[in-house]
N, C-alpha and C positions, 0 to 999 in steps of 0.2 A: 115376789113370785118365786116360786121352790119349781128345780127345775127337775124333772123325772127322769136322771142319766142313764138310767135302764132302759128305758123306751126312747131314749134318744140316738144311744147305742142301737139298738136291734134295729131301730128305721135306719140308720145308718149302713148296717148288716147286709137287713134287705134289701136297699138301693145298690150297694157293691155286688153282693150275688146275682142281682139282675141285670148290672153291666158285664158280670163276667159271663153270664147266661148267653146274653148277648153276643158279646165278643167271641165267645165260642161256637155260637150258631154261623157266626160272617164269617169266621177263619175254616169253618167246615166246608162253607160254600165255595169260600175260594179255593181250597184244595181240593175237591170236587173235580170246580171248572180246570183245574191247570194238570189234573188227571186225565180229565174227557181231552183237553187239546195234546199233551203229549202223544196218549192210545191214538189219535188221529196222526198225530204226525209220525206216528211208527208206523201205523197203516198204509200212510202213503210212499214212507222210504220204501215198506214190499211191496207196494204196484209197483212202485217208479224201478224198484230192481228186476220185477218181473218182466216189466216192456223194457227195458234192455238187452236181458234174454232174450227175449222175443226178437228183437232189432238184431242183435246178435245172429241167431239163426237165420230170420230171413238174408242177413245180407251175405250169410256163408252160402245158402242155397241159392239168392239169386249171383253168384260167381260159379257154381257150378252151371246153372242153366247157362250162364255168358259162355261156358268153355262148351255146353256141348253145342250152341247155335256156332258154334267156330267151327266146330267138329262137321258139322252137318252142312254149312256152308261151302268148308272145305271142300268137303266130299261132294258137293253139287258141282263147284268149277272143275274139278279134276274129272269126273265121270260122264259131264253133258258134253254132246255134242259143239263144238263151236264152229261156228261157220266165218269162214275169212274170206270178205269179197273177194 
């Protein structure tokens, strides 16, 4: 039996180009996916830095409000009448 290395070759060929085909489709994919999860996880350091800001500001403003309920408090005992059995 005479063996035909040309066409033993090229099946060869074509069975490798079709693993690299392959192997280049699954490595696209998973660069893909590890794309979509970093952009997500950048997205979420800029919420998570924005509600910090946020937290940030409200707690600067709610110490202002604490100083003017002081203020106003203040100014309640100092100006009401008190009455002393």
């Amino acid at each position: 039996m005479k063996i035909n290395w040309l066409a033993l070759s090229a099946i060869i060929g074509l069975i490798l180009c079709g693993v690299a085909v392959y192997l280049s489709v699954n490595i696209y994919c998973i660069e893909k996916q590890i794309a979509q999860k970093y952009s997500s996880i950048e997205n979420a350091k800029v919420q998570a830095q924005e509600k910090i800001q946020k937290i940030d500001l409200l707690e600067e403003e709610n110490e202002n409000l604490k100083d003017k309920v002081y203020v106003i408090e203040t100014n309640i005992w100092k100006y009401s009448p008190v009455v002393v059995p």
